[in-house]
C-alpha positions in Angstrom: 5.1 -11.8 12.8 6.2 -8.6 11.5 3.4 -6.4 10.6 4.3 -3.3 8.0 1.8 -0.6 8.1 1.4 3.2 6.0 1.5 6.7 7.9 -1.2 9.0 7.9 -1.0 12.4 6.3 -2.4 13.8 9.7 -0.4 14.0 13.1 -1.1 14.9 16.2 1.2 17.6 17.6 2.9 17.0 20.6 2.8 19.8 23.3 5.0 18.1 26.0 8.4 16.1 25.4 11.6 15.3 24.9 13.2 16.5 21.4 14.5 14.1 19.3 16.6 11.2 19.7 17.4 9.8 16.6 20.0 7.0 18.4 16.8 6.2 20.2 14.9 4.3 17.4 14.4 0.9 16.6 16.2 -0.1 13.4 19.8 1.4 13.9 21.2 0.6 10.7 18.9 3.4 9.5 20.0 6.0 11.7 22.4 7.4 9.1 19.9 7.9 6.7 17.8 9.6 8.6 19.6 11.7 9.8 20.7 12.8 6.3 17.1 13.4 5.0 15.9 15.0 8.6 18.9 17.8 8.0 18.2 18.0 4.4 14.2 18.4 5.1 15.4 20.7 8.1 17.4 23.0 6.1 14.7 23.1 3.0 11.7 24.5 5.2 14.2 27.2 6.9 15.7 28.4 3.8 13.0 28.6 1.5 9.2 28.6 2.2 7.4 28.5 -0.7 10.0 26.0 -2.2 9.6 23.7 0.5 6.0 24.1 -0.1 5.9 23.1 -3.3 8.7 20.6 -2.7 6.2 18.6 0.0 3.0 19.4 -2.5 1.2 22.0 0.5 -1.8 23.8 -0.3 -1.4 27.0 0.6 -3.5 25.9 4.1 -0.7 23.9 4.8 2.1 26.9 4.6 2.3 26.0 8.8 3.8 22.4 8.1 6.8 23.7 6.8 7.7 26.2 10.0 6.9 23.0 12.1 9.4 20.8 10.0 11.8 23.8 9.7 11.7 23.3 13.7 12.0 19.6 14.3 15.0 19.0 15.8 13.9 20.9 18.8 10.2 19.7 18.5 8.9 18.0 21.2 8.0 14.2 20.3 5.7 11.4 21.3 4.9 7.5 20.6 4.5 7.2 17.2 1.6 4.7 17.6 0.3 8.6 19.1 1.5 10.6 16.2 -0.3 9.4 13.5 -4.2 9.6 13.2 -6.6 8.8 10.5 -8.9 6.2 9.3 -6.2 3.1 10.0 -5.2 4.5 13.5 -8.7 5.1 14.5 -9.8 1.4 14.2 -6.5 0.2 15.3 -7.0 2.5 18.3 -3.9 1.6 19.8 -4.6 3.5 23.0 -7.6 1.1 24.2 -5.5 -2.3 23.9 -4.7 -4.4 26.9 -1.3 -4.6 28.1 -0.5 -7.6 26.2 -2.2 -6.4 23.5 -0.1 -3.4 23.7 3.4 -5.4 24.2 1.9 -7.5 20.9 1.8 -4.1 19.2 5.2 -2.7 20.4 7.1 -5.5 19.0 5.5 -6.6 15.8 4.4 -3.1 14.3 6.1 -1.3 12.1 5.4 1.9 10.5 6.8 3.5 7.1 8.0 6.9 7.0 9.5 8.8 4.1 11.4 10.9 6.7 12.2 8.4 9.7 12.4 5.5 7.0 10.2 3.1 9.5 9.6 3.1 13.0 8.1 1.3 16.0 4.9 2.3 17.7 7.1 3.1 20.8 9.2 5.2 19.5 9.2 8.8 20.1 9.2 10.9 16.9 7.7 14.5 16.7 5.1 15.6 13.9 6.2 16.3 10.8 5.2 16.8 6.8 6.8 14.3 4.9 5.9 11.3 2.5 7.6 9.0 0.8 6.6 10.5 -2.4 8.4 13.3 -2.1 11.5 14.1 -3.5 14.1 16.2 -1.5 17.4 17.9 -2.8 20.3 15.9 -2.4 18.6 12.6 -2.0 15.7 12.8 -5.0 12.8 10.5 -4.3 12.4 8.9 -0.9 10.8 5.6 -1.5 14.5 4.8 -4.1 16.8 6.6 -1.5 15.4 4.5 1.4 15.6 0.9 -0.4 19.7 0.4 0.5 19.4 1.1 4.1 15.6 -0.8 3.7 17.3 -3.9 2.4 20.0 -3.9 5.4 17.7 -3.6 8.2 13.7 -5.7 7.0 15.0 -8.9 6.2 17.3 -9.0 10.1 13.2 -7.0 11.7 11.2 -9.2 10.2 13.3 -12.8 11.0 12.0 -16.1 9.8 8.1 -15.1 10.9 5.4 -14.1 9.0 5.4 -10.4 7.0 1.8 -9.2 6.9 2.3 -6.1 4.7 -0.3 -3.3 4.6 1.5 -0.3 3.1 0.3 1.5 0.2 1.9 1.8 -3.1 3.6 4.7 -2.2 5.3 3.1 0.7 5.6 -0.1 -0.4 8.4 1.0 -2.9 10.7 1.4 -0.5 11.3 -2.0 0.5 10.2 -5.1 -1.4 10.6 -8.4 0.0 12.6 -11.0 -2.2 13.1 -14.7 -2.5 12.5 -17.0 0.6 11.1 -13.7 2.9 8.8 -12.6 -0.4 7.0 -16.0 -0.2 6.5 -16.0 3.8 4.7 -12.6 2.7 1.2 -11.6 2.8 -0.2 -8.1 1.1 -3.9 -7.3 1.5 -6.4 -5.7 -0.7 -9.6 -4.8 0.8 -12.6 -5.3 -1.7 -16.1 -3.6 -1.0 -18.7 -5.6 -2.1 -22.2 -4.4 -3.2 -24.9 -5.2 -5.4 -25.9 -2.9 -8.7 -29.1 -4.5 -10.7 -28.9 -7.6 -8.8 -25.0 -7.9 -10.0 -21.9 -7.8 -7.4 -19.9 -5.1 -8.0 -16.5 -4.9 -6.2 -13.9 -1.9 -5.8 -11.6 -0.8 -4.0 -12.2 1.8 -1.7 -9.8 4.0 0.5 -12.1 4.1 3.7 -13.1 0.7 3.8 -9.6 -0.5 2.5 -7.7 1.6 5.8 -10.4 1.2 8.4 -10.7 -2.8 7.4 -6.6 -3.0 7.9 -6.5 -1.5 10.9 -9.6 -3.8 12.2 -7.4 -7.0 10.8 -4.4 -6.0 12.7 -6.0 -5.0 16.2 -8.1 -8.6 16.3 -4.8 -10.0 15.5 -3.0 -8.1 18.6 -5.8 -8.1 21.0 -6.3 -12.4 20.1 -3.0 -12.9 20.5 -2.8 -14.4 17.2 0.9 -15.4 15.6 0.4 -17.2 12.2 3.2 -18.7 10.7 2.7 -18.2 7.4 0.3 -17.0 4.5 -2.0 -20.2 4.9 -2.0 -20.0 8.5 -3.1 -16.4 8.2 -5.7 -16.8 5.8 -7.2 -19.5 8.2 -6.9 -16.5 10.8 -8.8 -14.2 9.2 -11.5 -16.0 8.3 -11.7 -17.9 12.1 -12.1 -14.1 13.2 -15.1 -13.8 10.3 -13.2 -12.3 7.9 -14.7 -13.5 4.1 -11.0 -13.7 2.7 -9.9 -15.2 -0.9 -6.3 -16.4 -1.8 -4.4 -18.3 -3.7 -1.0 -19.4 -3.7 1.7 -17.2 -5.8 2.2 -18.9 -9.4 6.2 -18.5 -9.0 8.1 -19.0 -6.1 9.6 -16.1 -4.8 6.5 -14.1 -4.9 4.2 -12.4 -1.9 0.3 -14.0 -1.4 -2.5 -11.7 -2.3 -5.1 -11.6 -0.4 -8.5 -10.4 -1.0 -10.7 -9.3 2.0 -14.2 -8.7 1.0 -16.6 -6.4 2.6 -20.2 -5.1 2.5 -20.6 -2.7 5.4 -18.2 -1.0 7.7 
């Protein structure tokens, strides 16, 4: 099972580490391209502030981001299951697993990046500003440059297991399953459910829809569960309480949808 997750826009600084190794991380086939959009994102933030600003969308409270990408190369890092905070990492809380439960997470996580194009949890990347939306000179917009060197290296990661895919839109664009691997594929929508005049009204919501994702995927690590496919993990979830609706893709060579409904957090 290959599990695809979003960043967060929040990172925790490292104070203490090694600088970057960029023939250190998982994925190799996607160490060229990295390294072309880490030098061009390295050279935008020391040659011009306020255009790199604007270039990564900043507010003017976030003017620090671009010194600390200007100085990346030499940043220290950290686990990137450490990096990134926020609403998903805080329920997935990878730091409280078991040791099992952490090996689960090490080899079937993997995390989207519009800089470091996707990484393991394990591997040690410093903080940065970067997301997939943005579009940097040279390359344009991140989520088309990344889908070549995407297409090489998902289809060997993700093998002939599951793909549970919980990116957002944003990141999602940068790799799209296809045929035989698109129909052994699962995306998730989270709905919250609540009643207005007696009447169920359901939306989608950005807390409940990334703190409900990152429950899913630590009750999958810490039960040590490895469904095979869409069905199977449909029959997961709900085992684990989850109030899940699916339905099988009308055409082949399509992902399953599935709905998870909640009520409370």
């Amino acid at each position: 099972m290959l599990v695809l997750l979003p960043p967060s826009e929040g990172k925790a600084e490292g104070r203490r580490g090694a600088p970057l190794d960029l023939g250190s991380l998982a994925l190799p086939e996607l160490t060229a391209a990295r390294e072309a959009v880490l030098g061009s994102l390295v050279e935008l933030c020391r040659a011009d502030e306020d255009k790199a600003r604007e270039t990564l969308g900043l507010s003017e409270g976030l003017r620090g981001e671009v010194a600390r990408n200007a100085g990346l190369r030499s940043a220290p890092t950290r686990p990137a299951g450490q990096i990134y905070t926020g609403v998903l990492y805080d329920a997935l809380d990878l730091a409280s697993l078991d040791a099992a439960a952490k090996r689960r997470a090490s080899s079937r996580l993997l995390i989207f990046s519009g800089l470091w194009g996707a990484v393991r949890v394990n591997d040690r990347i410093p903080a940065y500003r970067c997301s997939m939306g943005v579009s940097l000179p040279g390359h344009g917009a991140l989520g088309s440059y990344w889908r070549p060197a995407m297409a090489e290296a998902l289809p060997r990661a993700a093998g002939d297991g599951l793909v549970l895919d919980l990116r957002s839109s944003a990141y999602a664009a940068a790799w799209k399953p296809q045929g035989e691997l698109a129909e052994r594929t699962a995306t998730v929508r989270v709905l919250h459910a609540r009643l207005v005049d007696g009447v169920e009204k359901r939306s989608v919501v950005s807390h409940f829809n990334k703190a409900t994702k990152g429950r899913i995927v630590r009750s999958l690590l810490t039960e040590g569960i490895r469904p095979r496919g869409p069905a199977q993990l449909v029959e997961a979830l709900r085992d684990l309480g989850y109030v899940v609706e699916a339905a099988e893709p009308a055409r082949a060579g399509r992902p399953w949808q599935l709905d998870v409904v909640v009520r409370e957090l």
